[in-house]
N, C-alpha and C positions, 0 to 999 in steps of 0.2 A: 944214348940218344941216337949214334948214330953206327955205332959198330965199327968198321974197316972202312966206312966213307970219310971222305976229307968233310969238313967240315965249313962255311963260310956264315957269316953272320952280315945281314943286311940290314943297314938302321935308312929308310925309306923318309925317315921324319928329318934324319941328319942330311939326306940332301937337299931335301924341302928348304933347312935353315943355310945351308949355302947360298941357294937363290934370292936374293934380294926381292925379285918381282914375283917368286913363287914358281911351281913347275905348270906348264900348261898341263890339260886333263891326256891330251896325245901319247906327252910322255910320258905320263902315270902307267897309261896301257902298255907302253914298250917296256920301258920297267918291270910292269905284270908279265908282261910276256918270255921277258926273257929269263924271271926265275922259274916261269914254267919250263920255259927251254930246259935248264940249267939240272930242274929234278926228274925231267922224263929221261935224261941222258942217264939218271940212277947213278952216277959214280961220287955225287957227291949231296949232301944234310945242308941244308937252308935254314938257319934258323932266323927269322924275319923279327926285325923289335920296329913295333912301326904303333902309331895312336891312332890314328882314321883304322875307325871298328869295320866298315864295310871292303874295304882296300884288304886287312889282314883277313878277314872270312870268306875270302875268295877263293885265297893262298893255302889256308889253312887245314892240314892234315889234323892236327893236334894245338891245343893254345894251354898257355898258360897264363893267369893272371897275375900281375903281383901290385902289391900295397905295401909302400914302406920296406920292401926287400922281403913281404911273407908270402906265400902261396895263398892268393883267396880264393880262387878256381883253375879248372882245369878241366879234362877231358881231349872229344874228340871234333875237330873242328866242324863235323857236320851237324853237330849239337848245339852249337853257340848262340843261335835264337833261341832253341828249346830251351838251355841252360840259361836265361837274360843272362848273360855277359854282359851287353852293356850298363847293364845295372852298377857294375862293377866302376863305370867310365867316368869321368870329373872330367866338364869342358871350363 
């Protein structure tokens, strides 16, 4: 995945269930922004585990789906309308 980058895993959903009243939309963007920060600087792999389909395809170089712990999709994150991904979604 990521070669000789450090590696950091972001669960986006898991801060969402910290907040009691929910994150405002503000700091969703800061959020966004700073794992852009975080991958332009190149030295280190994001891997994002997050449910809000348009939040992750923003971010997204590459996605993987999973169901039950199996692979149902995957590709290249510029793909992900083309691919219905969210086909893949259960609200």
């Amino acid at each position: 995945m990521c070669g000789s980058k450090a590696t950091r895993v972001i669960s986006v959903s898991t801060i969402r269930r910290w907040s009691r009243t929910g994150i405002q939309p503000s700091i969703i963007k800061d959020i966004e922004r700073a794992i852009r920060k975080l991958v332009a600087a190149g030295d280190i792999a994001i891997l994002l585990v997050e449910q809000y389909y348009d939040f992750a395809r923003s971010l997204a170089d590459h996605y993987v789906v999973l169901s039950r712990g199996e692979v149902v999709a995957k590709g290249a994150g510029a793909t992900m309308e083309q691919d219905n991904v969210r086909a893949h979604l259960a609200v």
